[in-house]
N, C-alpha and C positions, 0 to 999 in steps of 0.2 A: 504494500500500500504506500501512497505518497502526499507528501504534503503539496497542495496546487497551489500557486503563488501566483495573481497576476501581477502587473508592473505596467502601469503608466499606457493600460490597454484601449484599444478603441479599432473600432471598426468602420468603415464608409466604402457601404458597394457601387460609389461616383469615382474616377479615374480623380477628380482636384474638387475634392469636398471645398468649401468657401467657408460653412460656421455650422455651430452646432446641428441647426437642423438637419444637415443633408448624412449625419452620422448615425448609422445604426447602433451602437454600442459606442457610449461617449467614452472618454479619458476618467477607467477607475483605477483603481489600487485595491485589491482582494483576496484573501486566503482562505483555502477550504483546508482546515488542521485534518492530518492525518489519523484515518479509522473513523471520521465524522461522518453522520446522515444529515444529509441536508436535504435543503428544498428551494428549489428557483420560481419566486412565484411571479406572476402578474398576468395583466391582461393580452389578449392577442396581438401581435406586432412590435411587442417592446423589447422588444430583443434577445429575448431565452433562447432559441434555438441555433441563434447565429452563434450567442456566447458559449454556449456548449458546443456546437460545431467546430467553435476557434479552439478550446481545450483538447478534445479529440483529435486536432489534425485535418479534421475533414476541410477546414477554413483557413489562409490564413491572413492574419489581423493586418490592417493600416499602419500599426503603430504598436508598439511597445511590445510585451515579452508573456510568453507563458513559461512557468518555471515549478519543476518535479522535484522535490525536495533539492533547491538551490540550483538548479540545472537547468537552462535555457534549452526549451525541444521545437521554438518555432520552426526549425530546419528539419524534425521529423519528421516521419509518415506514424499516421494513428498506427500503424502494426508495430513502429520503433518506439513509439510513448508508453505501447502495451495496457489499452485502452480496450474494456468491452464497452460498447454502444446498445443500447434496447431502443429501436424506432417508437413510432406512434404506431406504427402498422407492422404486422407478421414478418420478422424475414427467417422464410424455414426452407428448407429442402422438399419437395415435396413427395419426390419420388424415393427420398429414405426414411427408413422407421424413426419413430421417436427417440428410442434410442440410440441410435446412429448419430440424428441432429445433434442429441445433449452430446456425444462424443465427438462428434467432430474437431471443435478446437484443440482436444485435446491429444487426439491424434495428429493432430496436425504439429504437434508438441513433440512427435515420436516415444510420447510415454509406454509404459509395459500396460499391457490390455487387462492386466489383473489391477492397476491402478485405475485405469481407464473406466471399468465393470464399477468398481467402488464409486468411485466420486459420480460416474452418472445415477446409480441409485440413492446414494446421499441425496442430492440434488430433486431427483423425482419422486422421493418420498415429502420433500417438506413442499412440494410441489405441487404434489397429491397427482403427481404422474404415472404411478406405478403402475396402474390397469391398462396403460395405454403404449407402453415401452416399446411394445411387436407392432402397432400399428403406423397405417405408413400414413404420413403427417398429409398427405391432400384427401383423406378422412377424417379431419378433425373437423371440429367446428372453428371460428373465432375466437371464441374465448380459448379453445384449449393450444389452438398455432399460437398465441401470443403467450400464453403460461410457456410454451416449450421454447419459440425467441427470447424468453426473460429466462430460463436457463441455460439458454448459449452464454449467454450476458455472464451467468454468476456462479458457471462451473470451474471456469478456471481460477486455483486460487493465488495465482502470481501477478496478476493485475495491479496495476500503478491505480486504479479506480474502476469503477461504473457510474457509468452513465444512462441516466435515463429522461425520453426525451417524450411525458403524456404517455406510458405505456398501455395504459390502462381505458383510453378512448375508443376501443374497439369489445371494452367489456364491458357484460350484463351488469348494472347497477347493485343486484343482489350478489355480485361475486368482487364483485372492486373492494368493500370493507374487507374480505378478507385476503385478497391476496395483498392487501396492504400490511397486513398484519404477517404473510409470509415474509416480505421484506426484511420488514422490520425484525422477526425471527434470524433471516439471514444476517442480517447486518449484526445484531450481536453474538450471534453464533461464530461468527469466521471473520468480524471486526473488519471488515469491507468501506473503503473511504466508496461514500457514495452519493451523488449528486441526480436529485429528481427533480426535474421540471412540468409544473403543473403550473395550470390556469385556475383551478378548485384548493379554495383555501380548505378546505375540508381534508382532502387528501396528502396538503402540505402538512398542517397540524398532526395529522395523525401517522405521519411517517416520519416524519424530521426530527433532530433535535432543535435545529435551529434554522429559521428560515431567512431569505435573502429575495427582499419585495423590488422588483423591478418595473420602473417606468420611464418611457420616455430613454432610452438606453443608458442608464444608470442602475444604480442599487441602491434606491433612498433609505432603507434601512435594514441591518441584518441582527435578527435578535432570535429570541424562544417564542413559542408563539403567546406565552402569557404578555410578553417585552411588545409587542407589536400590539395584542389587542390592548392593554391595559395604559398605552407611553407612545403611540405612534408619533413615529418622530416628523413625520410628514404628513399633509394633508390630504392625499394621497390614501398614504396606508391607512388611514383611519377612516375615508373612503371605503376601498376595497376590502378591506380586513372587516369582519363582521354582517349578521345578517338581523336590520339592515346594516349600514356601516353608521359611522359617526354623526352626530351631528353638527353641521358649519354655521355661524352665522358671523358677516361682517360686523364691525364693531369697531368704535374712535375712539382715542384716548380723552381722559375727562380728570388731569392731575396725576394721582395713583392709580385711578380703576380705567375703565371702560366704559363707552356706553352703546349698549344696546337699543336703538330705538332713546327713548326716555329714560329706560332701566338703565342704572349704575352698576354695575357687575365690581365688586373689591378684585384685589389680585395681593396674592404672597409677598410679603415687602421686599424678597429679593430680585422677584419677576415685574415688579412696579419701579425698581429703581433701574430697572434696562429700557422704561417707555421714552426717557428723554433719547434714545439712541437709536428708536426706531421711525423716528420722525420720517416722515414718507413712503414706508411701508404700509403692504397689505396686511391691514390685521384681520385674526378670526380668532370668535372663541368655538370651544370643539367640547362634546362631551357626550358620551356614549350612549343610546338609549335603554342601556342596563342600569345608567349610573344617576338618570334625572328622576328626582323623589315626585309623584304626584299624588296627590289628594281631593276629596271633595271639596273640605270646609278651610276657609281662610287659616292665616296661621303666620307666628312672627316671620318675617323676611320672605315670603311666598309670595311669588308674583303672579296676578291674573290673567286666564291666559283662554282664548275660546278652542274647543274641544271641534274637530271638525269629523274624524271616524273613527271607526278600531278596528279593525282582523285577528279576529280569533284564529291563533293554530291551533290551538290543542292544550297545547301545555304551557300555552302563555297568549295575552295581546297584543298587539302593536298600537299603541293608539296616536294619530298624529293630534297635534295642536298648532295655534297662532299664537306667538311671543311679539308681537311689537312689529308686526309686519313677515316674520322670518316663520317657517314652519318646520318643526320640530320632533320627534316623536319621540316615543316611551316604550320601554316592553314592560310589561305588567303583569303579575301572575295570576293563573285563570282564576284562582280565588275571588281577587280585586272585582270589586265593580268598575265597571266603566261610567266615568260622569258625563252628565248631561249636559249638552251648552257654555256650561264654565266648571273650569277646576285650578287649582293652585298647583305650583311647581316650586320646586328648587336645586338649586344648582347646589352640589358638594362641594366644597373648594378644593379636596384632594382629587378629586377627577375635573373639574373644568380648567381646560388645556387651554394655552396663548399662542398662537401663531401668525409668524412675519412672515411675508411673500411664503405663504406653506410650509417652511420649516417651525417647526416646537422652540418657544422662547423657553429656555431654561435658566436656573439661577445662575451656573457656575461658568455659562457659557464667557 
């Protein structure tokens, strides 16, 4: 396994990029620590698959360095970096057995065929490929060619990484919770530095230990997924992180605090003594709708606020509101009544978040 170092990386599929925009992958600085599971998350286009492509070998970058524990491999080929890849889509053999497929790389290694027998039943047991070993893979279904792709991926165990690129887009919804959970099996069992890229914060959380949210070809922040929902350091990720995501609303400075519409919002005296600095910036306050207290009846420091619907899922509400023009929402638990017309709110001070042009005003910054 190896530690991935970027360095000063960026990508532009233009022959003389001019500025930011025409860059698929901007100028980052990045490491993925050695034996880590990770996660590449964000929306379609922002450049997950190019940056994974550029790691692998399959790309190579504009600018700057990919480096294998301290060692420069932009001059490799993916076979010299020693890199398994897992597509979005099947890539299997079709006219050899499933067990042949999982052997393959391995043979291809010139190993002894009794090591060979081993590590593919290893592999097709946590797999739950066993029943299917003698059959020849253009009888499989989708879901099962992509289980046996993701074990080409993670039979061999001398890999610098795996990568994986949405493996899981071509599976049945009732089988993706679990082979997420074989990953992840894998990944501590045989301590596998491994990089997944998904568009579903769902599947990032539940595989990663630590995720890395991409927009706009950057990485605006790489944290645990409690670090991301709970401290999104962008407005962005507090966007896209969560269902729904965060709540934004614009907001002027007014001395120490803010103001909302009319409403005075305080701020922590160390994040109020950074407003004189932010003079000309976008400001927002941001606060999650796990974390806004709402109620029926008035109450000290409660602001009134008109109730406009709710959505019932099941095991909780969603209910928006009007704050001073800005629209807001809540998740509420099914217990809770829903108010009628009017209810009161409040903001937490330990969860309502300050942000300049999108990034999180912090104290120490």
């Amino acid at each position: 396994m190896a530690e991935i170092r970027l360095q000063q990386l960026a990508h532009s599929y233009q022959r003389q990029p001019r500025d930011a925009g025409d860059y698929a992958i901007r100028a980052m600085d990045h490491v993925w620590e050695q034996g880590g599971a990770y996660a590449l998350l964000g929306p379609s286009g922002c450049g997950k698959s190019t940056l994974l492509n550029i790691i692998s070998g399959l790309l190579e970058p504009s600018e700057g360095q990919v480096l294998f524990d301290g060692r420069p491999v932009n001059d490799l080929s993916p076979e010299q970096r020693n890199i398994a890849q897992v597509f979005q889509f099947p890539v299997v053999y079709d006219t050899m057995t499933v067990f042949d497929n999982l052997a393959f790389p391995l043979r291809n290694q010139g190993l002894p065929e009794e090591r060979v027998g081993r590590k593919v039943r290893e592999i097709a047991e946590v797999l739950d490929l066993e029943p299917l070993l003698q059959r020849k893979a253009r009888n499989l279904t989708a879901d099962e060619k992509q289980k046996v792709s993701m074990g080409r991926g993670l039979v061999r165990d001398d890999v610098s990484a795996i990568l994986f690129d949405e493996p899981l887009t071509v599976i049945d919804p009732h089988l993706k919770w679990k082979l997420r959970r074989k990953l992840k099996q894998i990944h501590e069992q045989f301590n596998l530095t491994m990089v997944y890229v998904t568009h579903d914060q769902l599947e990032a959380s539940t595989f990663a230990d630590k995720i890395a949210v991409m927009y706009a070809g950057q990485i605006v922040q790489f944290g645990t997924p409690r670090e991301l929902f709970e401290r999104p350091r962008h407005t962005f990720v507090g966007f896209f992180i969560g269902s729904p995501g965060m709540n934004l609303a614009e907001v002027r400075t007014d001395g120490d605090a803010v103001r909302l519409g009319d409403i005075r919002v305080a701020l922590p005296g160390p994040i109020a003594a950074r407003l004189p600095a932010l003079a000309g910036s976008r400001l927002q306050l941001g606060i999650r709708p796990e974390f806004v207290h709402l109620r029926s009846e008035p109450g000290a420091d409660a602001w009134p606020v008109e109730v406009l619907h709710a959505e019932d899922l099941g095991t909780y509400k969603i209910l928006a509101f009007r704050l001073e023009g800005a629209i807001f929402k809540a998740r509420l638990p099914e217990e809770q009544p829903v108010p009628e017309g009017r209810a009161y709110v409040t903001f937490p001070a330990p969860w309502t978040l300050l942000y300049a042009d999108d990034h999180l005003v912090e104290a120490d910054a």
